[in-house]
C-alpha positions in Angstrom: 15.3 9.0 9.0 16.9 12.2 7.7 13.9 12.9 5.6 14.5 16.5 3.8 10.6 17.7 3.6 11.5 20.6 1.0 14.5 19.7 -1.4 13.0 18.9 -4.7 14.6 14.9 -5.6 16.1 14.4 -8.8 13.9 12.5 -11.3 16.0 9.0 -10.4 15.5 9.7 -7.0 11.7 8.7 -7.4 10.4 5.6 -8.0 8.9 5.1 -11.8 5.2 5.6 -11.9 4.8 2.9 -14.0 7.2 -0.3 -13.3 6.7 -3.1 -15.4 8.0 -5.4 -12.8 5.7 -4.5 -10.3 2.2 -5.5 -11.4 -0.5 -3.3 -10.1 1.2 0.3 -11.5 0.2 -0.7 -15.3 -3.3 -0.2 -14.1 -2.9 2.5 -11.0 -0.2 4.9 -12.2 -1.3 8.5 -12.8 -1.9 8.9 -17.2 -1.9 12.8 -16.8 0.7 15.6 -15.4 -0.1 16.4 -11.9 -2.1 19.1 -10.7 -0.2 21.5 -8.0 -1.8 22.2 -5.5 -0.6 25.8 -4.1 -0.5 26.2 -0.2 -2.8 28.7 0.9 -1.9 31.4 4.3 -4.6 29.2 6.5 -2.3 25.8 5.3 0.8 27.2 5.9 -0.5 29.3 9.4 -3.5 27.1 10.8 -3.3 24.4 13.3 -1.7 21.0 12.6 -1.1 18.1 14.3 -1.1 18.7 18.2 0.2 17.1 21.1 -3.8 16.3 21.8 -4.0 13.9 19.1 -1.0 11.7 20.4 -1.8 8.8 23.1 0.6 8.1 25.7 1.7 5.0 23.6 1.0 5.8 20.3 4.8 5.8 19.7 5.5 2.5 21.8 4.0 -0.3 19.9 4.8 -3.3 22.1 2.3 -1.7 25.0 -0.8 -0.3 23.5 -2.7 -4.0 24.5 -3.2 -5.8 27.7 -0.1 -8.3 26.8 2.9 -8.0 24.7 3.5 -8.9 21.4 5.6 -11.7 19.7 8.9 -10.7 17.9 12.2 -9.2 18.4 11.7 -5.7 19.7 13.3 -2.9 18.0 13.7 1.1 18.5 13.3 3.1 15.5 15.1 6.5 15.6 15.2 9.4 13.1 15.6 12.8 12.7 13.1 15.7 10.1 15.5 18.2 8.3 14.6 20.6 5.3 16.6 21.1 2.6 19.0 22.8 4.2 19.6 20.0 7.2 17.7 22.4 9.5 15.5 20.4 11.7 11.5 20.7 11.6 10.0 20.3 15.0 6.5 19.5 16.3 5.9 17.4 12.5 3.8 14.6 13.0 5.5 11.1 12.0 3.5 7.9 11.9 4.4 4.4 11.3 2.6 1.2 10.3 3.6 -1.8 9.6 3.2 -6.1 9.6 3.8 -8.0 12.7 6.6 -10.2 13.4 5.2 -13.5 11.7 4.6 -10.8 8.4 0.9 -10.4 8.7 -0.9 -6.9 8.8 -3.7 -6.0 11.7 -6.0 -5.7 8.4 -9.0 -7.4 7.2 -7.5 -7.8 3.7 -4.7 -9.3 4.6 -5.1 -13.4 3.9 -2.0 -14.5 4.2 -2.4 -17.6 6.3 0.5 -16.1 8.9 -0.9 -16.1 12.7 -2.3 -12.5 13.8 -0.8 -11.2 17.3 -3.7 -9.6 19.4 -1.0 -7.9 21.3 -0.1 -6.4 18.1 -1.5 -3.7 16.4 1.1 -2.5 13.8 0.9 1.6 13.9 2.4 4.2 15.9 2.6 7.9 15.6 4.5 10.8 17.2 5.6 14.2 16.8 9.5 14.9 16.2 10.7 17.0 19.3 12.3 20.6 19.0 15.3 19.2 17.6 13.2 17.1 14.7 14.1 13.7 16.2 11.4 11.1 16.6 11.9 7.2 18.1 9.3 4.4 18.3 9.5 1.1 19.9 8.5 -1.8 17.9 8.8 -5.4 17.1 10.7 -6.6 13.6 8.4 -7.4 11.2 8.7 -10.3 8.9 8.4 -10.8 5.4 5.6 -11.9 3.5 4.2 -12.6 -0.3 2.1 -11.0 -2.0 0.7 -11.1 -5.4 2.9 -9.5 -7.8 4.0 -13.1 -9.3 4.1 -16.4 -8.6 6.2 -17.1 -5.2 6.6 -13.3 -4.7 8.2 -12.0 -1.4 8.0 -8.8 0.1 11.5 -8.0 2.3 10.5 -7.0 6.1 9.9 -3.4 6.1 8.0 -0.5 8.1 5.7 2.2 6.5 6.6 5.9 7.7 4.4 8.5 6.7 6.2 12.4 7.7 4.0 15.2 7.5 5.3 19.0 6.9 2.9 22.0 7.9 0.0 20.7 6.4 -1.3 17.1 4.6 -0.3 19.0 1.4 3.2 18.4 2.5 3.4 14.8 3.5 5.8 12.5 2.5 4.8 8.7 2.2 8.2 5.9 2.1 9.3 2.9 3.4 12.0 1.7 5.4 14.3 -1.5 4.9 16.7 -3.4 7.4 20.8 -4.3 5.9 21.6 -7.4 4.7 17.9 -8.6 3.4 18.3 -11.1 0.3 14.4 -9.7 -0.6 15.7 -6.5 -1.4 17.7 -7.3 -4.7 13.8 -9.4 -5.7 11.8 -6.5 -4.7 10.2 -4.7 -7.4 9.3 -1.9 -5.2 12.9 -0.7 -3.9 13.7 -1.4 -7.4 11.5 0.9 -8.8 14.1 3.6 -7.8 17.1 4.0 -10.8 19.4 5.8 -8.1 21.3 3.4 -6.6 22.0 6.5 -3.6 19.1 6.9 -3.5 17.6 3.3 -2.5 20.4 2.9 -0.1 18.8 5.6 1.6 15.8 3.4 2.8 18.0 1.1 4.4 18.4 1.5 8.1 21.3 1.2 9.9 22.2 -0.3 13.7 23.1 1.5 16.0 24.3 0.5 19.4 24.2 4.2 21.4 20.6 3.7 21.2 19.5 0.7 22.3 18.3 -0.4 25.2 17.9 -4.0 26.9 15.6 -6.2 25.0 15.7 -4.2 21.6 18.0 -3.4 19.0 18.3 0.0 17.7 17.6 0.9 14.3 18.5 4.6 12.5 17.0 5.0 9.2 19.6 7.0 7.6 
């Protein structure tokens, strides 16, 4: 993921706080401007996210349990650049995600999908001094949800990217090619820019992979 922490997107860039075609925003979607909050010296100075508060598998997520998980196991590769493509080191970059069946690790998920106790669904690390970060993982699948009747989501993985403080984080989604979901998903949808949406889609790539699991590069 090539995700440009500074560069202010263009307004088509961002998904529509209020989509009609997905459901829930009529009720959730901010009804006033948004209040900036200014970084302060201790934000922009202080301590953030150390190398203390990563396990030694947080970023593998097909060994944090006793067995190993069901699915096809993936890598997912990235790299954090600012606006001007210069990398940002030592940024902390978590993933979550549903497992391979399309069921979260979460007691408000009912979708009747079996849960993996191998399985937990998140990962974090911090990007190295080149801003590149890598997880391994297993494919999630898709799964519906209640937006409509006989709604789908397309697989996807949550990535979260924080800058030099939680002021700065940037909270997206990524998407795998070639997923018929994606054209029905209100969600990637809610982005006008057709750029920009293809910009969630990962891409393979066959340098880094390794046996057993596909490489993915979200671009």
């Amino acid at each position: 993921m090539s995700a440009r922490a500074c560069r202010r997107p263009k307004p088509d860039e961002l998904p529509l706080n209020d989509t009609p075609a997905y459901g829930s925003t009529a009720l959730r979607h901010p009804t006033q401007p948004l209040v900036i909050v200014p970084r302060t010296l201790s934000e922009m100075t202080g301590p953030a996210h150390g190398e203390a508060l990563i396990g030694a598998l947080d970023h593998d997520l097909t060994r944090q349990h006793s067995g190993e998980p069901l699915g096809e196991r993936i890598v997912i590769a990235g790299r954090v650049v600012d606006e001007d493509d210069r990398p940002v080191p030592h940024t902390l970059v978590e993933i979550w995600q549903a497992n391979a069946a399309g069921r979260y690790a979460h007691a408000r998920d009912t979708h009747d999908a079996p849960l993996d106790a191998n399985f937990s669904g998140a990962g974090r690390v911090l990007t190295d001094a080149d801003g590149r970060y890598r997880f391994v993982t297993v494919k999630p699948g898709a799964y519906p949800w209640n937006n409509h009747h006989n709604a789908w989501r397309p697989a996807h993985v949550h990535v979260s990217v924080f800058g030099q403080s939680c002021l700065t984080r940037v909270v997206t989604q990524m998407y795998f090619p070639g997923d018929p979901l994606l054209a029905l998903d209100p969600i990637f949808n809610s982005i006008a820019s057709e750029r920009a949406r293809l910009r969630l889609i990962s891409a393979f790539d066959l340098a880094l992979t390794e046996p057993g699991a596909g490489a993915w590069v979200s671009v």
